[in-house]
C-alpha positions in Angstrom: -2.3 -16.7 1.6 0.0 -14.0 2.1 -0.1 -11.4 -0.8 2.6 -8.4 -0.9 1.4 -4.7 -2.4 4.2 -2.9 -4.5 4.7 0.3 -6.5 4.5 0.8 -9.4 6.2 4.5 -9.4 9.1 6.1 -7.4 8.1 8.2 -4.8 6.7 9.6 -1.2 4.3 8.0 1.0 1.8 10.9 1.2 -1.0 9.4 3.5 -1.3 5.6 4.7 -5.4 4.6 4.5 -5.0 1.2 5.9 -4.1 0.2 9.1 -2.2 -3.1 10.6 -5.1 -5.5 11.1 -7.4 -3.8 9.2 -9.8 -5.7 6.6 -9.7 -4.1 3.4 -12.0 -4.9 0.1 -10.3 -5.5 -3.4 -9.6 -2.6 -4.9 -9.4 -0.6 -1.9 -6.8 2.2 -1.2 -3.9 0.9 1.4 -1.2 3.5 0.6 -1.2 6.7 -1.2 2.0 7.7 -3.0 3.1 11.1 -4.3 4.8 11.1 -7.5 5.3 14.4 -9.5 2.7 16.4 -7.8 0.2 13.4 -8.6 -1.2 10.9 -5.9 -1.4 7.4 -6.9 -3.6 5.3 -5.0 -1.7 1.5 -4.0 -4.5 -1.2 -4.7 -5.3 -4.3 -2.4 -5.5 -6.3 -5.3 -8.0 -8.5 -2.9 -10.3 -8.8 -0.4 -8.0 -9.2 2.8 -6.3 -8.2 6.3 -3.7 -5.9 6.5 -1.2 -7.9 8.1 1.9 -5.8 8.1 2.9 -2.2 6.7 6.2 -1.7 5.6 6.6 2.1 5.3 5.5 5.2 7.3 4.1 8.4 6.1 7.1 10.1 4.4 9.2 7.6 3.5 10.6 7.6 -0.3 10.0 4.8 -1.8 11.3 2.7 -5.6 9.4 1.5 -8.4 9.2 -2.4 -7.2 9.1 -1.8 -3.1 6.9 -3.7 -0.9 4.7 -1.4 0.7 2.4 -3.5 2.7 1.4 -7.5 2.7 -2.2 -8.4 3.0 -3.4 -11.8 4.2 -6.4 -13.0 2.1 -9.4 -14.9 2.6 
């Protein structure tokens, strides 16, 4: 089943810690995103494959964007 990561905040993409077809653990960082001099670490919300990322370091990015979708087991 396909699952889609948003955000929860406006923002930047500071650093991207998960890469296309990498497996990722729930609760794992994929996407960290800079919000008023705080970084806010983007969940998998579970255990998974990164299937496809949707942004690139530095892009800005809206409260409700898709950031990333994860296929999980």
């Amino acid at each position: 089943m396909n699952v889609t990561i948003e955000t929860a905040v406006s923002g930047v993409v500071w650093k991207i810690t998960a890469q296309a077809g990498e497996r990722v653990a729930a609760e794992q960082p994929v996407v960290i995103i800079e919000c008023m001099k705080m970084e806010i670490p983007l969940l998998a919300a579970e255990a998974g494959t990164v299937r496809e990322l949707l942004v690139a370091e530095g892009d800005l990015v809206a409260e409700g964007d898709a950031i990333a979708v994860l296929v999980t087991d």
